[in-house]
KELUMLUM-149999 format. One record per residue (C-alpha): residue in three letters; x, y, z. Coordinates in nm, 4 decimals, padded with zeros to 6 digits. Last residue first. Layout:
pt rest ALA xx X yy Y zz Z $
...
// end
This chain:
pt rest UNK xx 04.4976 yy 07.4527 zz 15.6773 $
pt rest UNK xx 04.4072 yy 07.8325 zz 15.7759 $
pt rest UNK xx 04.5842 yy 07.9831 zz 15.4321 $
pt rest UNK xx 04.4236 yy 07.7319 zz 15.2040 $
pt rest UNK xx 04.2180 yy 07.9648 zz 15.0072 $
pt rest UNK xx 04.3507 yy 08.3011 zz 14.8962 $
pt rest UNK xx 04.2676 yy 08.6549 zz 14.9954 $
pt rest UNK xx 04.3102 yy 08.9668 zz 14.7759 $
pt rest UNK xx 03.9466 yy 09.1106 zz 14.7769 $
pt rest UNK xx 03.8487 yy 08.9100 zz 15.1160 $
pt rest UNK xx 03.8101 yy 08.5148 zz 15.1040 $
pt rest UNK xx 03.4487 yy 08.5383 zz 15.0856 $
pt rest UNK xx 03.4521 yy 08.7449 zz 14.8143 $
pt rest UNK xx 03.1195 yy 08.9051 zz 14.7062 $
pt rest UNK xx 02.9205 yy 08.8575 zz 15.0592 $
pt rest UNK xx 03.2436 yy 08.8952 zz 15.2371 $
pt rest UNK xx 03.3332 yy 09.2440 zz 15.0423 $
pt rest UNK xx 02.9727 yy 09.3393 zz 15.1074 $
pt rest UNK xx 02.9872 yy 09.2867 zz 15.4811 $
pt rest UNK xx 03.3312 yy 09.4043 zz 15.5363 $
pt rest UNK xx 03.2088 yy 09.7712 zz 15.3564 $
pt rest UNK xx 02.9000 yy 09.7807 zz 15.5994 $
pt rest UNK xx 03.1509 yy 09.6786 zz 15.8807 $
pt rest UNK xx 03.3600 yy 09.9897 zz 15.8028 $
pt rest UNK xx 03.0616 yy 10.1882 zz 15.7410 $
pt rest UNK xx 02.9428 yy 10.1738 zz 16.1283 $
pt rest UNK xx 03.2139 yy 10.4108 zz 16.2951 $
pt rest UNK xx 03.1056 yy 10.6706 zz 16.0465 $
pt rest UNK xx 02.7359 yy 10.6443 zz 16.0704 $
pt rest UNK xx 02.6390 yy 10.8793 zz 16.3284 $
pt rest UNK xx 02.8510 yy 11.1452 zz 16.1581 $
pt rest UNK xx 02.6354 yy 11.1027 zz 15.8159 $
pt rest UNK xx 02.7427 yy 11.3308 zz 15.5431 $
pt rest UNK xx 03.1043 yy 11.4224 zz 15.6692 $
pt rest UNK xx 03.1546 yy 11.1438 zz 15.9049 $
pt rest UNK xx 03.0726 yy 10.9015 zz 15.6005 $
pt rest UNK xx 03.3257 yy 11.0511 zz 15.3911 $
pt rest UNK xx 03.5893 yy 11.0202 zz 15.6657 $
pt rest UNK xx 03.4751 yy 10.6337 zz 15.6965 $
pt rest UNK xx 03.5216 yy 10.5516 zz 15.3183 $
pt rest UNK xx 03.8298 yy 10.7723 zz 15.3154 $
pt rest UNK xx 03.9749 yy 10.5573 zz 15.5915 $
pt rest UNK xx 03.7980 yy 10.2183 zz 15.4995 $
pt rest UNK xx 03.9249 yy 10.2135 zz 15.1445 $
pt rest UNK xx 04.3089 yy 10.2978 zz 15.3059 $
pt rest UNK xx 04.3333 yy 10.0223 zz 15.4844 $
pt rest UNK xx 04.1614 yy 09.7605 zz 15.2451 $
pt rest UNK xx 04.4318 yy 09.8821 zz 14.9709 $
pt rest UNK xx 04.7177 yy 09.8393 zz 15.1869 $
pt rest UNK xx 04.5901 yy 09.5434 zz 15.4102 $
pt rest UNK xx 04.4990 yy 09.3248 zz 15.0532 $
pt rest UNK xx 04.8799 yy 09.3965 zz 14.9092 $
pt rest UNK xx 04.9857 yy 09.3009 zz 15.2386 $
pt rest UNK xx 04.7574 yy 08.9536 zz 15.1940 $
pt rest UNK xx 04.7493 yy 08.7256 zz 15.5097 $
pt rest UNK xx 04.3797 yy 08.7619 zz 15.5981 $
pt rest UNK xx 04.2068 yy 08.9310 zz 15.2604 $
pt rest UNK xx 04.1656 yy 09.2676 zz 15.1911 $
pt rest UNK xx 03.8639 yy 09.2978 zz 15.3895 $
pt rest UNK xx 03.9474 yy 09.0687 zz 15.6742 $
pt rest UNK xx 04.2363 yy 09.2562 zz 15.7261 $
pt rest UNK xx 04.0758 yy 09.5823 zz 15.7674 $
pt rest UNK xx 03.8312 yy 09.4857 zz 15.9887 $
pt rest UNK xx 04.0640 yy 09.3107 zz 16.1780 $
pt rest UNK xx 04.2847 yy 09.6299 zz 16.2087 $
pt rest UNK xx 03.9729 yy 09.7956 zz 16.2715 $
pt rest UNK xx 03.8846 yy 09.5943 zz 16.5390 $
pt rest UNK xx 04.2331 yy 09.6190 zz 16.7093 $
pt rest UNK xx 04.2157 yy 10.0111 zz 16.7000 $
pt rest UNK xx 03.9241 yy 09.9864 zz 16.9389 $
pt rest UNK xx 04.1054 yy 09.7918 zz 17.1967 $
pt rest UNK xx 04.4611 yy 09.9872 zz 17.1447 $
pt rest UNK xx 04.3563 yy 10.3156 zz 17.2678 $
pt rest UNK xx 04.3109 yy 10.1749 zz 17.5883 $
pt rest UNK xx 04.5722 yy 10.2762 zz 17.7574 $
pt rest UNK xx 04.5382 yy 10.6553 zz 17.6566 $
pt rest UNK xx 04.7283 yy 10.8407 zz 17.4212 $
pt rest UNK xx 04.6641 yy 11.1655 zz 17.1983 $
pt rest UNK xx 04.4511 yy 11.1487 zz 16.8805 $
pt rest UNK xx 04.6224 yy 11.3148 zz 16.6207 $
pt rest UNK xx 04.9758 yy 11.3831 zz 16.7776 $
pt rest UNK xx 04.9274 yy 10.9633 zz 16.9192 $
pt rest UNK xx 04.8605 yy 10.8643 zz 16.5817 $
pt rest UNK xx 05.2381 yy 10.8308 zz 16.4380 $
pt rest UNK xx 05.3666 yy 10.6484 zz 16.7278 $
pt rest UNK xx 05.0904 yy 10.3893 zz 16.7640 $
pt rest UNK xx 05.1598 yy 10.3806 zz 16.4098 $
pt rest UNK xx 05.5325 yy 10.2984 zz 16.4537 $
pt rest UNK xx 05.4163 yy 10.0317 zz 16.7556 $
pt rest UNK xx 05.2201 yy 09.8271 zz 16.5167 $
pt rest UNK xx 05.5344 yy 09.8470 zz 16.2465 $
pt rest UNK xx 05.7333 yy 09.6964 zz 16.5403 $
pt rest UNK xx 05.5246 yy 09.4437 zz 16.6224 $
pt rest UNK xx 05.5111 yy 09.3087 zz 16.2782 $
pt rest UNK xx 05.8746 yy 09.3023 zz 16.1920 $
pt rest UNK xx 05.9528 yy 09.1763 zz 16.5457 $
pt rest UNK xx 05.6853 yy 08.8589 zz 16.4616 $
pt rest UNK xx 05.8678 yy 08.8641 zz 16.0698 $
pt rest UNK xx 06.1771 yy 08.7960 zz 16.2652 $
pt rest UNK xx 06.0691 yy 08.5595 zz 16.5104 $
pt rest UNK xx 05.9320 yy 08.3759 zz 16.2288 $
pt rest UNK xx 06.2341 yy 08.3772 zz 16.0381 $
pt rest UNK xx 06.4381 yy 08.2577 zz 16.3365 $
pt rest UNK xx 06.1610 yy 07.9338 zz 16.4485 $
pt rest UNK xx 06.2081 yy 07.8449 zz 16.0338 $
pt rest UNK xx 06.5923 yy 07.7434 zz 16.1126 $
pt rest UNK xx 06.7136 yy 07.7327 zz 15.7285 $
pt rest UNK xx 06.8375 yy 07.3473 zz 15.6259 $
pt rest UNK xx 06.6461 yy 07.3206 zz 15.2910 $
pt rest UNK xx 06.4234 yy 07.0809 zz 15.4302 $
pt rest UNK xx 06.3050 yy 07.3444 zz 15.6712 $
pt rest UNK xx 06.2224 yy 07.5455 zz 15.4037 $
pt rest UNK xx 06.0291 yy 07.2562 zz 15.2510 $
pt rest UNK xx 05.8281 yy 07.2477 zz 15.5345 $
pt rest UNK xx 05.7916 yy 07.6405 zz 15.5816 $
pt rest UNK xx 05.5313 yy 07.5359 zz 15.2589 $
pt rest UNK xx 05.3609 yy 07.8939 zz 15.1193 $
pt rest UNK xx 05.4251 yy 08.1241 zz 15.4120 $
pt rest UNK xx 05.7875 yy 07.9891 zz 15.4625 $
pt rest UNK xx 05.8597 yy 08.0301 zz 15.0529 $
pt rest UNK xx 05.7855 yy 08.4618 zz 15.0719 $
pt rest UNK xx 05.9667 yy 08.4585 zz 15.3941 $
pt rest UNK xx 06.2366 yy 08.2999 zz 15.2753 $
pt rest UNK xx 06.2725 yy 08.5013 zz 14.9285 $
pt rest UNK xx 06.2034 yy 08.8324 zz 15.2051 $
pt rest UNK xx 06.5439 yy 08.6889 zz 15.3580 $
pt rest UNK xx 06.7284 yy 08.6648 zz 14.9627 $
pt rest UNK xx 06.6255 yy 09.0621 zz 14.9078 $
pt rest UNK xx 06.4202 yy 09.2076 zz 14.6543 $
pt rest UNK xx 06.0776 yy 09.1099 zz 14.7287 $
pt rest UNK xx 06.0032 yy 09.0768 zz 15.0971 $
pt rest UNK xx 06.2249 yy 09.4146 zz 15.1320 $
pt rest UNK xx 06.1662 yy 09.5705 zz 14.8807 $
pt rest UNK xx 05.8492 yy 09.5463 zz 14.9978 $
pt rest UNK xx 05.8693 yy 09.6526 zz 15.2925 $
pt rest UNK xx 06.1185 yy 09.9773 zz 15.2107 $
pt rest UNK xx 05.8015 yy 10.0583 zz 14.9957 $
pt rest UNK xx 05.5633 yy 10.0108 zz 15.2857 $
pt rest UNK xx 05.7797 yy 10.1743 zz 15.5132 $
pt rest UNK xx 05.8188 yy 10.4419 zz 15.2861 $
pt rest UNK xx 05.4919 yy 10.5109 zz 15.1931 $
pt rest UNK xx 05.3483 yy 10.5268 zz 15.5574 $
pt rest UNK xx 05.6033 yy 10.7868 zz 15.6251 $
pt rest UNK xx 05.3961 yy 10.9743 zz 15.3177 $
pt rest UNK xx 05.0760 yy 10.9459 zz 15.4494 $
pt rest UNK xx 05.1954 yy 11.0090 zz 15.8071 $
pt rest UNK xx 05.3607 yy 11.3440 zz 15.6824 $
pt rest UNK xx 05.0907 yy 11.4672 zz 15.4290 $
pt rest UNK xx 04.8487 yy 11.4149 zz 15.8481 $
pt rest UNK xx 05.1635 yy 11.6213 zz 16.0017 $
pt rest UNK xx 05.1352 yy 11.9147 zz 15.7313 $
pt rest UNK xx 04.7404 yy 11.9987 zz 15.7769 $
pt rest UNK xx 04.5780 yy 12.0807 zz 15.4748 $
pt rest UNK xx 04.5126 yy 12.4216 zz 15.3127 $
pt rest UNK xx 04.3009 yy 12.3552 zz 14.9896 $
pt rest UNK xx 04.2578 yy 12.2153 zz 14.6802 $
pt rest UNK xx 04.6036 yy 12.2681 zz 14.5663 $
pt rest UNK xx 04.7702 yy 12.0937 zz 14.8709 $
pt rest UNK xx 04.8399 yy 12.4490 zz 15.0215 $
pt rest UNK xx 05.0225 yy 12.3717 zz 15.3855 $
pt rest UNK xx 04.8821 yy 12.3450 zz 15.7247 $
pt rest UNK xx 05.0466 yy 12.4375 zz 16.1050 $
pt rest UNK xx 05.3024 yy 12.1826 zz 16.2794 $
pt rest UNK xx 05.5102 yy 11.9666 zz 16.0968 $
pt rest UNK xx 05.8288 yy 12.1129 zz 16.1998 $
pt rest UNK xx 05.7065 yy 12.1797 zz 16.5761 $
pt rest UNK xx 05.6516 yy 11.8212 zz 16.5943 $
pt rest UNK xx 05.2955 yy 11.7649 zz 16.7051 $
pt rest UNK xx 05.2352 yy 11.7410 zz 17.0520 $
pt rest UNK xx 05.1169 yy 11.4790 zz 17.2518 $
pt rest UNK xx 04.8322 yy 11.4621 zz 17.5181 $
pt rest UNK xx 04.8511 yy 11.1804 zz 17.7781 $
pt rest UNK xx 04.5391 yy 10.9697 zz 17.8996 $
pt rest UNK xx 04.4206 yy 10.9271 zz 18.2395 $
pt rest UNK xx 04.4160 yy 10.5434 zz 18.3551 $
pt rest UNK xx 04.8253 yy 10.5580 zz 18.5173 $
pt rest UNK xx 05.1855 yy 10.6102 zz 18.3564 $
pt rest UNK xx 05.3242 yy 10.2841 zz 18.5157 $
pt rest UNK xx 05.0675 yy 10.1074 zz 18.6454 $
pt rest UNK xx 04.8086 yy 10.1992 zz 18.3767 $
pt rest UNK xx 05.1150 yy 10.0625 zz 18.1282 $
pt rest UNK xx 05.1498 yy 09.7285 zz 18.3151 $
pt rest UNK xx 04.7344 yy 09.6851 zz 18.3110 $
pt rest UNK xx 04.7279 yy 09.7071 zz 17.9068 $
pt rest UNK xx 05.0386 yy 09.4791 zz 17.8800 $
pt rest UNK xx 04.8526 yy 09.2013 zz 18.0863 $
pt rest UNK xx 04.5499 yy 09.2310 zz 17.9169 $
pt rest UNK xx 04.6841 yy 09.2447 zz 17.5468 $
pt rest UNK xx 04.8906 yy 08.9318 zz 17.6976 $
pt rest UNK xx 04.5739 yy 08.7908 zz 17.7450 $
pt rest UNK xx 04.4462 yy 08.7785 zz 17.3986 $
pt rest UNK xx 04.7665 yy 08.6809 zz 17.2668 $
pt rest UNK xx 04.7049 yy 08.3435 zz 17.4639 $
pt rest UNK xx 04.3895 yy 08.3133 zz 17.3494 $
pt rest UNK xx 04.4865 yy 08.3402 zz 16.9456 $
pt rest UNK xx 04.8313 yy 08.1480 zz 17.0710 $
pt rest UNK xx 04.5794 yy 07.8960 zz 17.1631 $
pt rest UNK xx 04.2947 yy 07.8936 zz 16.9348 $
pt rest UNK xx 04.5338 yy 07.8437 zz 16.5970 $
pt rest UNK xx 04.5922 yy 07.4623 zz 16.6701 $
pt rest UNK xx 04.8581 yy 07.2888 zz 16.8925 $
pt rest UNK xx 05.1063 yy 07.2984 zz 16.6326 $
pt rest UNK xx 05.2945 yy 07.6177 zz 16.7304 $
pt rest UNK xx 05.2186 yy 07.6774 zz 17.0905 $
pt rest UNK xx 05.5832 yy 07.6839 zz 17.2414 $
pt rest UNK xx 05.6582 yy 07.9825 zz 17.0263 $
pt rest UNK xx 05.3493 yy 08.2200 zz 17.1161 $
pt rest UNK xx 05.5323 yy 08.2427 zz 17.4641 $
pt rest UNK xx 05.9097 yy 08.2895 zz 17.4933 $
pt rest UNK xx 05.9931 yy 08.3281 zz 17.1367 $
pt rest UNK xx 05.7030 yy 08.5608 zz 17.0640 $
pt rest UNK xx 05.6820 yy 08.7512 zz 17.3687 $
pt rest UNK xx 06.0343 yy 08.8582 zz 17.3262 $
pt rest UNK xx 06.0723 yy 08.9380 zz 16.9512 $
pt rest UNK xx 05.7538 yy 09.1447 zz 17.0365 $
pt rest UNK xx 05.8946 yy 09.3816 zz 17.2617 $
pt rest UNK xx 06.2226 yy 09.3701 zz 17.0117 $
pt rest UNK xx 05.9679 yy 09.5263 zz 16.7955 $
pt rest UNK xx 05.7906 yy 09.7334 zz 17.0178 $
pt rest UNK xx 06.1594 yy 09.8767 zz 17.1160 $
pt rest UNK xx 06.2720 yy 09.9071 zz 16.7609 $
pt rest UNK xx 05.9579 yy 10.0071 zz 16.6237 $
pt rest UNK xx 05.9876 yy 10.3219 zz 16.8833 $
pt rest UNK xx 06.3272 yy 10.3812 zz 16.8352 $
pt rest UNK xx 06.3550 yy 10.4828 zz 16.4676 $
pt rest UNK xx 06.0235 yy 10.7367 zz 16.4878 $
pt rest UNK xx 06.2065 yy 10.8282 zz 16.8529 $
pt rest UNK xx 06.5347 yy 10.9882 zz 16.6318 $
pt rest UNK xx 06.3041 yy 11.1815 zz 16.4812 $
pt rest UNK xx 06.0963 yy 11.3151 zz 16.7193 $
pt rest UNK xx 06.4459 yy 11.4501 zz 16.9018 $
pt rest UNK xx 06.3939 yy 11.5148 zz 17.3177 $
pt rest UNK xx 06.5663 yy 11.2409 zz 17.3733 $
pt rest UNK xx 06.4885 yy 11.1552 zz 17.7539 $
pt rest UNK xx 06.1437 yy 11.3092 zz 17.7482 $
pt rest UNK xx 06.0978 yy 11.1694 zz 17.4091 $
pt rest UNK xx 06.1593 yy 10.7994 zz 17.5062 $
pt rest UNK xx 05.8814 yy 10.8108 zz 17.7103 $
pt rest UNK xx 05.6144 yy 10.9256 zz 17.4433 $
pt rest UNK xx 05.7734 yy 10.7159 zz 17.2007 $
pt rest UNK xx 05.7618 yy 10.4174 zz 17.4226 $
pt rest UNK xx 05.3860 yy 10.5568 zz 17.5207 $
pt rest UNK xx 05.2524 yy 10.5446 zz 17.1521 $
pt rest UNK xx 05.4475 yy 10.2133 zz 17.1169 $
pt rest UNK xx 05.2841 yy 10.0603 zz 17.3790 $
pt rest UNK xx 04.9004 yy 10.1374 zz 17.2520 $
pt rest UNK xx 04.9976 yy 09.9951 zz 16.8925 $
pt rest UNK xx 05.1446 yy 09.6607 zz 17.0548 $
pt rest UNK xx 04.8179 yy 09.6705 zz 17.2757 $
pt rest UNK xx 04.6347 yy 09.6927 zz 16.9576 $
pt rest UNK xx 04.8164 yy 09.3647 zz 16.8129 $
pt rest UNK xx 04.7607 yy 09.1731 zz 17.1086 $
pt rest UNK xx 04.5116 yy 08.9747 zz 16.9889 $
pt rest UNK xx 04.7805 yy 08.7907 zz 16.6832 $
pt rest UNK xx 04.5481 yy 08.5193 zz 16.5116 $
pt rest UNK xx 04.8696 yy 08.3409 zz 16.4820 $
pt rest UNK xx 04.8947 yy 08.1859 zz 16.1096 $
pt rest UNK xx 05.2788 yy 08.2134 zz 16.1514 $
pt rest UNK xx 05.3926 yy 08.3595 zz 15.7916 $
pt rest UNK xx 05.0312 yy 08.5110 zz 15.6509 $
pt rest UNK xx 04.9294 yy 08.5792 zz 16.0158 $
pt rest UNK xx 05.2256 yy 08.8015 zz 16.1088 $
pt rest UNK xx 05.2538 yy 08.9930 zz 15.7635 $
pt rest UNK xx 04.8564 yy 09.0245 zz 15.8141 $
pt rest UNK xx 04.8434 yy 09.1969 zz 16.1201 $
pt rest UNK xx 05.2063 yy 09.3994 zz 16.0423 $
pt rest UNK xx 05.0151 yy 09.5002 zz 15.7536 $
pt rest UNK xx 04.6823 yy 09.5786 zz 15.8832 $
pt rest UNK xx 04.8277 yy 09.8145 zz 16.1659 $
pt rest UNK xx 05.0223 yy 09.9978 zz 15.9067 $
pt rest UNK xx 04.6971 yy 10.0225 zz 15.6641 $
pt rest UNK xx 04.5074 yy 10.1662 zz 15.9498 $
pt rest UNK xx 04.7542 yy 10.4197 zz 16.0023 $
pt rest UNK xx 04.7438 yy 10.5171 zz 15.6573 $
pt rest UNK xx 04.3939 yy 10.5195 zz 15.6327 $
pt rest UNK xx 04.3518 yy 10.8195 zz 15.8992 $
pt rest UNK xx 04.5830 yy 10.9786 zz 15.6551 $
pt rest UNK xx 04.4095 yy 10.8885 zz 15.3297 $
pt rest UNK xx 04.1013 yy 10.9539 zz 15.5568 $
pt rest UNK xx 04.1805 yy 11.3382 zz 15.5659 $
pt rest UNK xx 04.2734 yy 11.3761 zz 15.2416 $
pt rest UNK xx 03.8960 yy 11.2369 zz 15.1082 $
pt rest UNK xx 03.7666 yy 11.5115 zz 15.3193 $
pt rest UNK xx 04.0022 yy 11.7584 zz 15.1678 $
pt rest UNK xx 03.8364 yy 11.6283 zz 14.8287 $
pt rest UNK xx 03.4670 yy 11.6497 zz 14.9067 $
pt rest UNK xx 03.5276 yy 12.0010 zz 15.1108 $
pt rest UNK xx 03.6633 yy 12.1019 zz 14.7580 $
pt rest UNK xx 03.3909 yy 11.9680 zz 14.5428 $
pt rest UNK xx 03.1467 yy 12.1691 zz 14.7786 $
pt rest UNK xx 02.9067 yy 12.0676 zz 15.0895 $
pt rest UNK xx 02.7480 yy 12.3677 zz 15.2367 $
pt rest UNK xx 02.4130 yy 12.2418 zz 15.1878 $
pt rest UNK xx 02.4023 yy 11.8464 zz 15.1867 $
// end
């Protein structure tokens, strides 16, 4: 404990606000696709592995970070569009096991397509030269890209719910997850909200791919590990609650930064420690509500 000030405490506490921040993204498009489809969605880490390497291809054609933050959801997205209408689609109704196995094989599939293409080693990827280097956070120097995911992660989560909230397609969202019946009664095609909210959820996977590849560089299986957390996460805040993924997400990245600082060994292990007590409190996760699996 020697060495450890108030200071140290708080950048520490910086640091997994931004690790959180990616693990809130990957919650959210987790549990936006579960909470309207109730698909178990397995492929959800290879959606964050393929839009690391979209972004990293698209920038050696347009060499412009910015312009690949907009491109990369767009191409996972419309990545997912595709797998969803052409093969999670035909399982609705036959239970939740098979577009949970068949999502688990299309990780698989997309894992093996990108080692053909780029190959097994991984890629390094440089931070933007505007956010490179640190900047004075009161407490401390702190590095600019990690303020930059936090806040990215603030606008796509505000622009999300305004989204869902505000406009008349986030009302049919909102009423599809409670009873899509009665939507359907209404005369909207469900099948093109869900494809929708599947793109919606894709794409925000492959943004955070995007955003963690300067941190941690890319690899093909980057998405395996990530896909636990995002579970993790989920099941913390409650499967099919945003509100649950935002607040879960970011509890495990500080807790798990903290835990690196005192206990290293540990780190990787306090996210199930927190899952454990959340489940043996609130079974449904802290924001969770019954019925959601019927």
């Amino acid at each position: 404990m020697d060495g450890i000030t108030a200071q140290l405490l708080a950048l520490q506490v910086f640091t997994g606000l931004a690790l959180g921040a990616i693990y809130t993204l990957l919650a959210v498009g987790l549990s936006l696709i579960f909470g309207m489809l109730t698909v178990v969605n397995f492929a959800h880490g290879a959606f964050f592995m393929v839009g690391a390497y979209a972004g990293y291809s698209l920038y050696q054609y347009v060499p412009n970070f910015w312009l690949c933050l907009v491109g990369v959801p767009l191409i996972t997205g419309l990545i997912g569009i595709v797998a969803e209408r052409f093969l999670v689609r035909p399982l609705y109704g036959r239970g939740i096991d098979y577009p949970l196995l068949l999502t688990f094989g299309l990780a698989y599939v997309m894992v093996e397509l990108v080692r053909i293409q780029f190959g097994k080693q991984g890629l390094p990827v440089d931070t933007p030269e505007l956010l490179q280097g640190s900047v004075d956070v009161l407490i401390g120097h702190f590095p600019l890209y990690r303020l930059f995911v936090i806040g990215i992660t603030a606008v796509v989560l505000a622009a999300l719910w305004l989204f869902i909230e505000k406009t008349s397609f986030g009302l049919i969202v909102r009423a599809g997850a409670r009873d899509p019946e009665i939507v359907r009664v209404l005369g909207i095609d469900i099948a093109k909200v869900w494809l929708i909210v599947f793109g919606i959820g894709t794409g925000i996977a492959g943004l955070a791919g995007y955003l963690s590849s300067p941190m941690q560089g890319i690899t093909p299986e980057m998405g395996g590990s990530v896909l636990i957390v995002a579970f993790v996460v989920t099941v913390v805040g409650g499967m099919g609650s945003l509100t649950g993924a935002v607040v879960a997400g970011l509890l495990v990245g500080v807790v798990e930064s903290l835990a690196a600082l005192f206990a290293p060994e540990a780190a990787k292990v306090s996210m199930f420690v927190i899952m454990a007590v959340v489940l043996l409190v609130r079974p449904l996760g802290l924001f969770g509500r019954a019925g959601l699996m019927s």
